[in-house]
C-alpha positions in Angstrom: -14.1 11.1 -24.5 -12.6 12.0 -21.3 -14.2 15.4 -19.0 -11.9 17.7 -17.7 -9.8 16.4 -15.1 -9.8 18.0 -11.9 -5.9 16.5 -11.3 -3.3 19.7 -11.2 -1.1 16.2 -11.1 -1.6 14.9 -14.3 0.6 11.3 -13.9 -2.3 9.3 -13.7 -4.6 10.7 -16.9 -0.7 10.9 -18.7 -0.6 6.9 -18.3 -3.9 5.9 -19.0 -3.3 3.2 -21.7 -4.5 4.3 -25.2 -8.1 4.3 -25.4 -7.8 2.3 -28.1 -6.6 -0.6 -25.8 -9.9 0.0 -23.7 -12.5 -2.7 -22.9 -15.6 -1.1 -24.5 -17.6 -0.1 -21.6 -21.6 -0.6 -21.1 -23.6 1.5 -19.4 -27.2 -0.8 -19.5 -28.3 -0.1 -16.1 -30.3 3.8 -15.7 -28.7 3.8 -12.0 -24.7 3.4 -13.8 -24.9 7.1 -15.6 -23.7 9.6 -12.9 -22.7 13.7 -13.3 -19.8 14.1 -15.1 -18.4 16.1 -12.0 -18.3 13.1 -9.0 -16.1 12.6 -6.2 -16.7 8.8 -4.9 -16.4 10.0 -1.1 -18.5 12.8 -1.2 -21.3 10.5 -2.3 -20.5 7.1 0.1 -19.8 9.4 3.1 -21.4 13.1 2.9 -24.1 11.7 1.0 -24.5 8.7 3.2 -24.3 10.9 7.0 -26.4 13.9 5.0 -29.2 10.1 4.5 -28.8 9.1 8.1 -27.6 10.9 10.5 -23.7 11.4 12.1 -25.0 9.1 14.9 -25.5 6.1 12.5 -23.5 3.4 13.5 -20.2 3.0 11.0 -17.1 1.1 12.6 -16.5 -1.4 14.9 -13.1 -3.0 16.3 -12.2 -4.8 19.4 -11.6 -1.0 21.1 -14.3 1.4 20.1 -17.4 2.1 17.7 -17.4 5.0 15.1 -20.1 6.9 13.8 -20.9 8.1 10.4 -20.3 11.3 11.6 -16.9 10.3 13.3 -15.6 8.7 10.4 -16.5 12.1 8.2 -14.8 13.9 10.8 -11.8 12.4 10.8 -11.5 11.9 7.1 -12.2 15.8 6.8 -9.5 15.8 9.5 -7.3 13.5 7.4 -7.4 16.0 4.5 -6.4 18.9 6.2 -3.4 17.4 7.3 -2.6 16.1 3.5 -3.3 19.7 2.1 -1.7 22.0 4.8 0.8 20.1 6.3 2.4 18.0 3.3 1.1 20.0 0.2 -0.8 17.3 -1.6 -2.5 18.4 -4.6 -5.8 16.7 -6.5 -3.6 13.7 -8.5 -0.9 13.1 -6.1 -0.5 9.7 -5.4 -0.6 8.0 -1.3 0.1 4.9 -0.9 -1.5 3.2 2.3 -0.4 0.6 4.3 -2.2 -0.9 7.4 -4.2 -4.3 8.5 -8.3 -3.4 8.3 -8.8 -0.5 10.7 -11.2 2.2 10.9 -7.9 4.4 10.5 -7.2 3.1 7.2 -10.9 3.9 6.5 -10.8 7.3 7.5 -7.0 7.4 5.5 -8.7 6.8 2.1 -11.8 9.0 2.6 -9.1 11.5 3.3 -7.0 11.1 0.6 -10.1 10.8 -2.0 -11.5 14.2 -0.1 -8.6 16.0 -1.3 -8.7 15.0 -4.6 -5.8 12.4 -4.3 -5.1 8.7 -5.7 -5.0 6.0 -3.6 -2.2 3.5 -3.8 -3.9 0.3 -1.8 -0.7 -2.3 -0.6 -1.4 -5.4 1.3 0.2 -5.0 4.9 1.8 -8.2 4.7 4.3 -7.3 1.5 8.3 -7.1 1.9 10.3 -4.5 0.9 11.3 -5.7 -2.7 7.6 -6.1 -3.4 6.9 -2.0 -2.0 9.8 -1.0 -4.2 8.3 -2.3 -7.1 5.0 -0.6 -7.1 6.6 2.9 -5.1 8.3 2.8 -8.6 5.2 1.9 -10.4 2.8 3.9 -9.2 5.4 7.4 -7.9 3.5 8.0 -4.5 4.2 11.3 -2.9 3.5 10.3 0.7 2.6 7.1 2.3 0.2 6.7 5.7 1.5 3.4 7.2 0.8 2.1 10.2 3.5 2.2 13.4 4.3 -1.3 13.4 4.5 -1.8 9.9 7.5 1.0 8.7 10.3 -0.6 9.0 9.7 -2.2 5.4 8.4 0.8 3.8 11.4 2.6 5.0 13.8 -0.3 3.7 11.6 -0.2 0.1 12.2 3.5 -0.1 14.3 5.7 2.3 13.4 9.1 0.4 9.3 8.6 0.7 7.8 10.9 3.0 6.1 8.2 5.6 3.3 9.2 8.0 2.8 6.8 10.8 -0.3 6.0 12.2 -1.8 4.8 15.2 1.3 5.8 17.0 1.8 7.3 20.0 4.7 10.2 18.7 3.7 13.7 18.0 4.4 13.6 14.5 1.7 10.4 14.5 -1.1 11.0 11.7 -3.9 10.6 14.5 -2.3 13.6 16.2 -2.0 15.9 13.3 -5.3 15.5 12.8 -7.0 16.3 16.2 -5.3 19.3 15.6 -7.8 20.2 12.4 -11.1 21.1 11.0 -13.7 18.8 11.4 -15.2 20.1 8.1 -13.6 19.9 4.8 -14.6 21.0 0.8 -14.2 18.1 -0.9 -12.2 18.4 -4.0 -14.9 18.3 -7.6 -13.1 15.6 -8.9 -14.1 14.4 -12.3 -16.0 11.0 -13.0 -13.4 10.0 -14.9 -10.7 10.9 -13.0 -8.8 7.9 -10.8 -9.5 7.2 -8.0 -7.6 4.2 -7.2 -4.6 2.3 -8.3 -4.9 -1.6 -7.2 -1.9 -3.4 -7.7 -2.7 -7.0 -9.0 0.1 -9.7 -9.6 1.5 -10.0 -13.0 1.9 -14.1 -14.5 5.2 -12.1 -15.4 6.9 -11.5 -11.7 6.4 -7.6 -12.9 3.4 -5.9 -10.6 0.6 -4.3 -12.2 -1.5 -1.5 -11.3 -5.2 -1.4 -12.5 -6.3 2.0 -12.8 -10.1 3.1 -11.7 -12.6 5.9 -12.1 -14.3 7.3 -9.0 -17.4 6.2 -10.8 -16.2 3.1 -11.0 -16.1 2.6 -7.4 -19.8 3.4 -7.4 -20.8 1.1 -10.1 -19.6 -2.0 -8.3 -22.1 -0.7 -5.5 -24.6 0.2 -8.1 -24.4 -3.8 -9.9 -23.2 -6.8 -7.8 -24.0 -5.4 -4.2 -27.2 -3.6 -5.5 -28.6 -5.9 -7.6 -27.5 -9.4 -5.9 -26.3 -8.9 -2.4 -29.0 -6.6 -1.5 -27.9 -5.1 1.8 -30.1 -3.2 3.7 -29.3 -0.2 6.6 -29.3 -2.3 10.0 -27.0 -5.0 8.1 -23.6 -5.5 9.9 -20.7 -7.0 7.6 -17.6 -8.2 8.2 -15.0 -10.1 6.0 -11.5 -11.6 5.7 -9.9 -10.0 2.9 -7.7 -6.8 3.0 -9.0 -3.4 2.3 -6.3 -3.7 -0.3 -8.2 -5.9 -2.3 -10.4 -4.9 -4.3 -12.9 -8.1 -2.8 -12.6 -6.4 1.0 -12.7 -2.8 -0.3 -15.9 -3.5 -1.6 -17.1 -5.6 0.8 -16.2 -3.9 3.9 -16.3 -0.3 2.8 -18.4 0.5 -1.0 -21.2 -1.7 -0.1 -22.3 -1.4 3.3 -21.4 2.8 3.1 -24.0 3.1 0.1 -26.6 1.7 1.7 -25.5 3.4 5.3 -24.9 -0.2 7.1 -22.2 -0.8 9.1 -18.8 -2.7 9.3 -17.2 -4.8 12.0 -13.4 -4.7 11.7 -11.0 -7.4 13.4 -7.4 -7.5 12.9 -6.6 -10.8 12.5 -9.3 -13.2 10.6 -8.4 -16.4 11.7 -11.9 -18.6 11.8 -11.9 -18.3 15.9 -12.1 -14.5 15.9 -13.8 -14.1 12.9 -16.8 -16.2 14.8 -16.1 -14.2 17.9 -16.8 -11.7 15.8 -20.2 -12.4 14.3 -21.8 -13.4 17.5 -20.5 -10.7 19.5 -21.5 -7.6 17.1 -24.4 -10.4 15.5 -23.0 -10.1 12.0 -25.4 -10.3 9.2 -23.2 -10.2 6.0 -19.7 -12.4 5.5 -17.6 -11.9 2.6 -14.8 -14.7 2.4 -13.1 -17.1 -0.2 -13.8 -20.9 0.3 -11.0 -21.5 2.2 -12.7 -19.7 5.0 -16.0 -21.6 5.0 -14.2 -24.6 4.3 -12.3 -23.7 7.7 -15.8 -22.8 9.6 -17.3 -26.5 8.3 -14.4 -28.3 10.6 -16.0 -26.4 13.7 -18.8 -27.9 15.6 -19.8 -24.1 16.8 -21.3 -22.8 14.0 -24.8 -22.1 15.7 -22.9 -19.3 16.6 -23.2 -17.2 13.3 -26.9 -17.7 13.3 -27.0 -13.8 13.0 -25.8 -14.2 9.4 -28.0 -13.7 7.0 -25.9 -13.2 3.8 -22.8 -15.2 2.8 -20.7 -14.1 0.0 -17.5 -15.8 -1.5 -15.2 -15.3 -4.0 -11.3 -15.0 -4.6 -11.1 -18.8 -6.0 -13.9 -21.2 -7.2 -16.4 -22.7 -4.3 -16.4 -26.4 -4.6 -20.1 -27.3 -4.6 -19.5 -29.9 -1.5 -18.3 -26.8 0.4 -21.9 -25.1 -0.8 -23.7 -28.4 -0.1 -22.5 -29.1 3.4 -22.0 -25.2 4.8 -25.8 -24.6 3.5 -27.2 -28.1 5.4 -25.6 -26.9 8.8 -26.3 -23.0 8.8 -29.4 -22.9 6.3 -27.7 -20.2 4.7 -26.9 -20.1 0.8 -23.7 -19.2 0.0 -23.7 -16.5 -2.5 -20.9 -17.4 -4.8 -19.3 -15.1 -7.6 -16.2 -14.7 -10.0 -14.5 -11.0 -10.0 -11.5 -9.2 -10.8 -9.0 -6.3 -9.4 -9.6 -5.1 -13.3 -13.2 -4.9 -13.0 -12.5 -4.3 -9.4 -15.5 -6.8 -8.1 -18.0 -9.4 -8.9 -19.3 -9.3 -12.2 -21.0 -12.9 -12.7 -22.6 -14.3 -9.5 -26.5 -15.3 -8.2 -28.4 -15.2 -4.6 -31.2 -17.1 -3.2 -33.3 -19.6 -5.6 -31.0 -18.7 -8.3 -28.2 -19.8 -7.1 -27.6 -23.6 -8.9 -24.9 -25.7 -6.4 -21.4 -25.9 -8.4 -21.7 -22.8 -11.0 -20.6 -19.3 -10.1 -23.7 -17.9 -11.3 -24.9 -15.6 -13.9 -24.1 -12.3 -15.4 -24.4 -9.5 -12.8 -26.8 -7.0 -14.1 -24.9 -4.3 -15.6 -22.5 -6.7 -16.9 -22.2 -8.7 -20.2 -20.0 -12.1 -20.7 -19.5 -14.8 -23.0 -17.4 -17.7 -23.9 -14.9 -17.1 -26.6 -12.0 -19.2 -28.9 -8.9 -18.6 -28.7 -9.9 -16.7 -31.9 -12.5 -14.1 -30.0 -15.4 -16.0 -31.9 -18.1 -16.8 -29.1 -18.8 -20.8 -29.0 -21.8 -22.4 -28.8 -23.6 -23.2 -24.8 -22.0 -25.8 -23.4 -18.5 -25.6 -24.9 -15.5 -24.8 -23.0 -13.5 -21.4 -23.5 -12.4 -18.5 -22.3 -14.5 -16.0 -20.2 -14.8 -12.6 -21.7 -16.7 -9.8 -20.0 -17.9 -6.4 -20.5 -19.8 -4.0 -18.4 -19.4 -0.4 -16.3 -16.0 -1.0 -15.2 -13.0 -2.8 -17.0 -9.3 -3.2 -16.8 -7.2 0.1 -17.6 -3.3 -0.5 -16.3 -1.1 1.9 -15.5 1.3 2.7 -18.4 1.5 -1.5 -19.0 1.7 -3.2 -22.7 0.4 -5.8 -21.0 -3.2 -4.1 -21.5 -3.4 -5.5 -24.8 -3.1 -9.1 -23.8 -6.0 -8.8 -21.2 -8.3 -6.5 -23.4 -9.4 -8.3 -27.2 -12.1 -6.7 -29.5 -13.2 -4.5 -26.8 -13.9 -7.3 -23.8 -11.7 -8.3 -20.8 -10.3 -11.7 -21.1 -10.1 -12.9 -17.1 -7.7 -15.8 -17.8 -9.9 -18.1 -16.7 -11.8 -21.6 -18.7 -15.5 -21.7 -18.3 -18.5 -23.3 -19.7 -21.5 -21.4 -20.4 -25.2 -23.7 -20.2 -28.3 -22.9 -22.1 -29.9 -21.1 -19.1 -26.6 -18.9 -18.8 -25.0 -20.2 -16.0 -21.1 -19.7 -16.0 -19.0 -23.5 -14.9 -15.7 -22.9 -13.7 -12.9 -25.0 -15.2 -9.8 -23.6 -14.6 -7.3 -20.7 -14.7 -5.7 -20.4 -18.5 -2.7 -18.5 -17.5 -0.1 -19.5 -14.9 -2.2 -17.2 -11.8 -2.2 -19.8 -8.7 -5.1 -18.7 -6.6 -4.6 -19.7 -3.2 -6.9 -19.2 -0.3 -8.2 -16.7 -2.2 -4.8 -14.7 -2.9 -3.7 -14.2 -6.6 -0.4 -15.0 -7.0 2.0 -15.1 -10.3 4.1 -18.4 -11.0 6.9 -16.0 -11.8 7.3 -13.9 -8.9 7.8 -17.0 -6.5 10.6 -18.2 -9.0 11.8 -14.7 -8.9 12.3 -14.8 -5.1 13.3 -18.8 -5.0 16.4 -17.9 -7.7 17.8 -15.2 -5.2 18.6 -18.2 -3.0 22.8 -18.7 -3.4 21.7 -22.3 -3.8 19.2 -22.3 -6.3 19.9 -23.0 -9.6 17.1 -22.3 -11.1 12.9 -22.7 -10.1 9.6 -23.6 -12.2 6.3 -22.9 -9.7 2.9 -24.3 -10.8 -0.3 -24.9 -8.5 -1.4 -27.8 -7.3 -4.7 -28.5 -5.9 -5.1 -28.3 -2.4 -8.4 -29.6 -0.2 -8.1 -26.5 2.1 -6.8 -24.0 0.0 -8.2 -25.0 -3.7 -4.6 -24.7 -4.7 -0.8 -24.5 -3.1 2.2 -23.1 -4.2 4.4 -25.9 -5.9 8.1 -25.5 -6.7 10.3 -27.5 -8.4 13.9 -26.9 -7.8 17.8 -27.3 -9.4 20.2 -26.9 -6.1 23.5 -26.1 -6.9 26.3 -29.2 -7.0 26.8 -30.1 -4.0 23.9 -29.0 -1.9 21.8 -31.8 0.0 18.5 -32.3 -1.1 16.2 -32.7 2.0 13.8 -32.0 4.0 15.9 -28.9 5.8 16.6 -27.6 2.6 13.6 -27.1 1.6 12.5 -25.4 5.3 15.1 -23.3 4.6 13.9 -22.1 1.3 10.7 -21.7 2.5 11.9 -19.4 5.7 14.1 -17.1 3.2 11.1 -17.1 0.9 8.8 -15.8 3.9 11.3 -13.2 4.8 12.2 -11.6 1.7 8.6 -11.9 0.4 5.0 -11.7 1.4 4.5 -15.0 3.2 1.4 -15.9 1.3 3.0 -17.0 -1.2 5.6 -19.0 -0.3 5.8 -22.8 -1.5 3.8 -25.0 0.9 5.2 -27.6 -1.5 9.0 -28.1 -3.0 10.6 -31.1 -5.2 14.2 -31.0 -6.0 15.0 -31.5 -9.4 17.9 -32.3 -11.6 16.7 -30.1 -14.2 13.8 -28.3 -16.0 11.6 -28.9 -18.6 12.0 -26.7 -21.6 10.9 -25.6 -25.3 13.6 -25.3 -28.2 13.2 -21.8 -27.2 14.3 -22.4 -23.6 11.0 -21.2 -21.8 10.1 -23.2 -18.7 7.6 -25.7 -19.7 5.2 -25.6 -17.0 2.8 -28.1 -17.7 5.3 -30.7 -17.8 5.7 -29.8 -14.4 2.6 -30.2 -13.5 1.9 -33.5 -15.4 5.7 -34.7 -13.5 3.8 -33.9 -10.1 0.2 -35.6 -11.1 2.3 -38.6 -12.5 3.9 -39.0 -8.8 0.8 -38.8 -6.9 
């Protein structure tokens, strides 16, 4: 049963899916049962500042440091200028879009302060991708960075846009200096939303996964609590977006709760992301593989002897990569499985419990087994599908697609695991057609979708393929149209209109042309015949 909602919008409770489609949720921990009336930046900033002190370090970037006390300012700051200037009401939607910043920080303490939803995009999307969820998800306003708006305004010319970080008078940094340092912070209910974090669909067709302010805690309150174990003087930085729900929690939920602090570089390549650690001597890392698989190739990594924590997740970590990184730094990589439904790690393990190759064991606060394709749980040591249950759980917006990932009450992840009698979780493979690639999810069908916009395509099929850097590339096989040369340029080409009508993650590091492709009587695409095609050529 759902408390009164705070929202004088009421799009997001009016789109909850049925809660006869929810996962059964489990409260098992005493620190997961919070008041029923609980606004998630009240208790990760005014809590944390009212804790420590406004002069407690907070933010750092290659230009300045922020306290705890400038971040709350500028947040209170933030939600002056949503309420007074541009009329947002508790329930409107903002969509943000920026690279990791303490601006984007103080953006989504600002929005959540007045009571709003935040609508998380990755910077690097294309304007056909922003259209999508802009029409998913209905923002009122959006808070994009300067150099990012010409996309934004291409995926919708009729959505108010804020810039920020510019230098006009109209700039969200200058409406704010113009405000209150103090603000109320809206009573928002437990179980209102907080968030919606878009996720790719296996169908081309976004999805937004819809989350409780108390779910934003819980993540805190479980994995980082109970396996990370940060402490006050840790420093943490990471490679993943703020957008995802990985980097939120990483670089914002975890190290605010405990009042640590957060180092935040624009780019992440592996030199400044070293750079990085020594200068500001780094203590926590949150990555995918691909990044320590990256670091191994260095011969500099006495550098990041500050770190004491090293977290990864996104894609499996190959035990090799485990094996070698912990002989060269000492340090145990701290692996886990998660999900933007769940909205973080929910089966992981630290220290002497961590057993080289498995991703770990259920996160306390969290339940999982392996099921059948049936929903019968199968005995240890036999391969099936990973179900979980636990504090948080997948809830899409308005989507019938919430009955596929929730059965019997548990979230089905799509992935193949094995469980073992001491109940460790072995990663086999993904069980739906999500690639994940350097730690990015990304659907088979949205790369075909882009690919077939091509005036010489035919027609596409994408699968992954495994990938020593990446744990798996984009593959595409391709019909050309009669006529059309089948070589090497071609296939730059497609790969250059890919990048520039899509979010270049995703584009196809690897492209066969094809005379046709596979199919059922029914005419699907036959991906696995793909797949075998491409294993049968190596």
């Amino acid at each position: 049963m759902l408390t009164p909602s705070a929202h004088t919008d009421t799009f997001c409770r009016d789109n909850l899916p049925p809660a006869t489609d929810w996962p059964e949720f489990v409260f098992d921990l005493p620190g997961l049962h919070y008041p029923d009336r609980l606004n998630c930046a009240t208790a990760l900033l005014d809590s944390t500042v009212a804790t420590y002190g406004r002069e407690q370090p907070c933010l750092y970037t290659a230009e300045e440091t922020w306290t705890y006390g400038d971040l709350l300012d500028r947040a209170n700051q933030i939600a002056h200028v949503l309420t007074g200037d541009y009329g947002l009401v508790p329930g409107n939607r903002v969509l943000l879009r920026a690279p990791n910043s303490a601006w984007l920080i103080a953006c989504w303490f600002g929005v959540v302060k007045a009571g709003g939803v935040v609508v998380t995009t990755m910077p690097l999307l294309r304007a056909p991708e922003l259209t999508k969820l802009i029409e998913l998800t209905r923002p009122v306003l959006a808070l994009c960075d300067s150099r990012l708006l010409d996309e934004l305004s291409t995926a919708d010319p009729a959505l108010p846009v804020v810039p920020v970080g510019g230098p006009t008078t109209d700039d969200l940094t200058a409406r704010a200096a113009t405000k209150p340092a103090s603000f109320t912070d809206v009573e928002t209910a437990a179980d209102d939303v907080v968030l919606l974090a878009p996720t790719s669909g296996t169908t081309g067709v976004p999805k937004a996964t819809m989350h409780f302010h108390r779910d934003v805690l819980a993540n805190a309150d479980t994995f980082s609590e109970h396996v990370v174990a940060p402490r006050r003087d840790d420093v943490f930085i990471g490679t993943p977006p703020l957008a995802f729900t990985f980097g939120l929690g990483g670089l914002m939920v975890f190290p605010f709760r405990v009042g640590a602090s957060v180092v935040l570089p624009e780019k992440t390549d592996p030199d400044t992301l070293v750079d990085a650690i020594e200068k500001f001597a780094v203590t926590m890392l949150f990555t995918a593989p691909t990044t320590y698989k990256a670091l191994l190739k260095r011969d500099d990594l006495g550098r990041v002897k500050s770190l004491r924590r090293c977290v990864s997740a996104g894609e499996h970590l190959p035990e090799v990569v485990y094996t070698n990184f912990h002989e060269r730094t000492g340090l145990r990589i701290i692996n886990g499985i998660g999900g933007t439904e769940l909205l973080h790690v929910f089966i992981s393990a630290a220290d002497d419990d961590i057993r080289p190759g498995s991703t770990g064991r259920v996160v306390p606060g969290y339940r999982a087994e392996i099921q059948d394709e049936q929903g019968h749980p199968v005995p240890d040591g036999t391969p099936g599908l990973l179900a979980v249950k636990g504090p948080t759980g997948c809830r899409y917006l308005a989507d019938p697609r919430q009955r596929d990932y929730v059965r019997n009450g548990w979230n089905m992840t799509g992935d193949s695991y094995t469980r073992d009698a001491d109940g460790y979780f072995w990663y086999h493979s993904r069980s739906d057609d999500m690639i994940v690639s350097a730690g990015y999810n990304i659907g088979a069908p949205e790369v075909e979708a882009v690919l077939d916009q091509h005036p010489d395509v035919v027609e596409s099929g994408v699968i992954g393929i495994p990938d020593a850097d990446r744990g798996m590339i984009v593959h595409a096989a391709i019909v050309l149209r009669p006529g059309v040369l089948p070589d090497p340029d071609k296939a730059r080409e497609l790969q250059g209109f890919f990048k520039a009508t899509a979010a270049p993650y995703k584009y196809p590091r690897s492209i066969e042309f094809v005379d046709s492709l596979p199919r059922n009587p029914s005419g699907k695409v036959q991906r696995f015949k793909i797949r075998d095609r491409w294993s049968g050529t190596r």
